[in-house]
C-alpha positions, 0 to 999 in steps of 0.5 A: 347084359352078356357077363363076357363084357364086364371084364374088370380090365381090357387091354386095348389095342388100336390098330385103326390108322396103321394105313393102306399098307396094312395087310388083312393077313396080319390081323387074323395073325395077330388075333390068333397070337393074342388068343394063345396069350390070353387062353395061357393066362399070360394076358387080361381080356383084349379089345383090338381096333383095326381097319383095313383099305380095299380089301374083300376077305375070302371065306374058306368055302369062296375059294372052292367057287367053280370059277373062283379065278374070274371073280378074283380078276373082276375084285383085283381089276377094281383095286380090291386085294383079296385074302382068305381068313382062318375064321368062318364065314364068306366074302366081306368088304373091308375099306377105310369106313369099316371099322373092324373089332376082336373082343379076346377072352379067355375060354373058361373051364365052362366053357364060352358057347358059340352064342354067348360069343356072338350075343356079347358081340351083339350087344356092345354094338347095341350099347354103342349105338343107343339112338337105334334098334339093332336087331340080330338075326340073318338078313335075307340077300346081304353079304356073308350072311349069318345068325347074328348079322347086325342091322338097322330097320332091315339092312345090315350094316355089321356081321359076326365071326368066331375064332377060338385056338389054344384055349382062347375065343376072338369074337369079330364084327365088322362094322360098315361106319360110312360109305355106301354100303350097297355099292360094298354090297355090288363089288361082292354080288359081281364077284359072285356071279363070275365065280359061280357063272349059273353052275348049281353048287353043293354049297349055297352061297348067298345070292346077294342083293346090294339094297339089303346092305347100308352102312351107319351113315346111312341108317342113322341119316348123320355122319358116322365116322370110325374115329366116333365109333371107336370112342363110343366102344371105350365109352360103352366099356367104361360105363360096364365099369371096366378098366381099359388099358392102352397096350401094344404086343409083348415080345412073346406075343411078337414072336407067336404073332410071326409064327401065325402070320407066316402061317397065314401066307402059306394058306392064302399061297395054297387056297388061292390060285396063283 
């Protein structure tokens, strides 16, 4: 059991039905806001909820793709809006069955290992999930594929990022609640075609293949919502003997959110092309 998780009290904040208008830049910028808050010691550690509709978030390596502006037609020409993050990674599918998930801690005078991040991660998901065998570890052929890609017999159904500024670490999974994910799976392998257009690279990017990839519906053989997993992440924590604490945004953590959302804007204005 990863010690990163028995945290005495979490601020819980949910930001899982603020709707479609809600843009994916304004998650990594509240992300960052709440790291500076909790590295400075102004804050407990932080569970933050959140769900984003139709929207493929860019890694920084996608948008030196060689012919970047067909596959961004091919996502947009489909109703998909795209956005590039400031943590690791490549191109991931965010709609309404995906539920999204910072764990925010502080980044101790030890220091919290990239692994250790990850592995805490990996196993609240496992705690949440009690009737299968997650196993971590890169799924040949899925999307933004990684070390710790979470998955059920084979498919990935969640991946895993880092973000760590000013003194705290937000560790991120995505996890695919319902849905198909190997039609989530084709919108990516099509943008990657286009992209690439059989030009070798420097950098390799994944060659996806969409069966790899299923969400939990499918994988578990019963209807998994968002909703259902968010209660089964409170449960996994209270029984951690944890304290959750429903919360929202501070006025300081406002103002430093502004901050990082312009930022945000200013880099998807740069690294996409117009």
């Amino acid at each position: 059991m990863s010690e990163l998780l028995r945290q005495q009290t979490w601020r819980m904040i949910d930001h899982t039905t603020l709707g479609p208008s809600f843009d994916a830049k304004q998650s990594f910028a509240f992300d960052d806001a709440l790291c500076e808050s909790v590295g400075n010691g102004q804050s407990h550690p932080i569970v933050r909820l959140w769900v984003h509709h139709q929207t493929v978030v860019l890694g920084i390596q996608d948008t030196k793709l060689p012919y970047i502006e067909k596959g961004l037609a091919y996502l947009h020409e489909h109703g998909w809006r795209t956005i590039v993050r400031n943590s690791g990674g490549l191109a991931v599918v965010l709609d309404e069955g995906v539920l999204n998930v910072s764990l925010i801690f502080p980044d101790t005078k030890k220091g919290i290992d990239i692994d250790r991040g990850y592995e805490a991660m990996a196993t609240l998901i496992a705690r949440m999930l009690p009737e299968a065998r997650v196993q971590a570890g890169e799924v040949v052929g899925s999307y933004c594929p990684g070390s710790f890609d979470l998955s059920i017999d084979g498919k990935k159904f969640a991946g895993i990022s880092q973000r760590r500024i000013r003194g705290g670490v937000a560790v991120q999974v995505y996890i695919c609640a319902n849905g198909s994910g190997a039609t989530r799976a084709e919108f990516i392998r099509q943008f990657y075609e286009r992209a690439l257009a059989g030009e070798q690279t420097k950098f390799t990017y994944p060659t996806v293949v969409p069966h790899t990839m299923a969400s939990l519906s499918e994988l578990l053989g019963k209807e998994m919502t968002v909703s259902a997993l968010v209660i089964r992440l409170y449960e996994a924590l209270q029984a951690l003997g944890s304290r959750l604490e429903p919360s929202s945004l501070t006025p300081e953590e406002w103002e430093r959110y502004n901050v990082y959302f312009q930022r945000m804007i200013d880099r998807n204005e740069t690294m996409l092309p117009k």
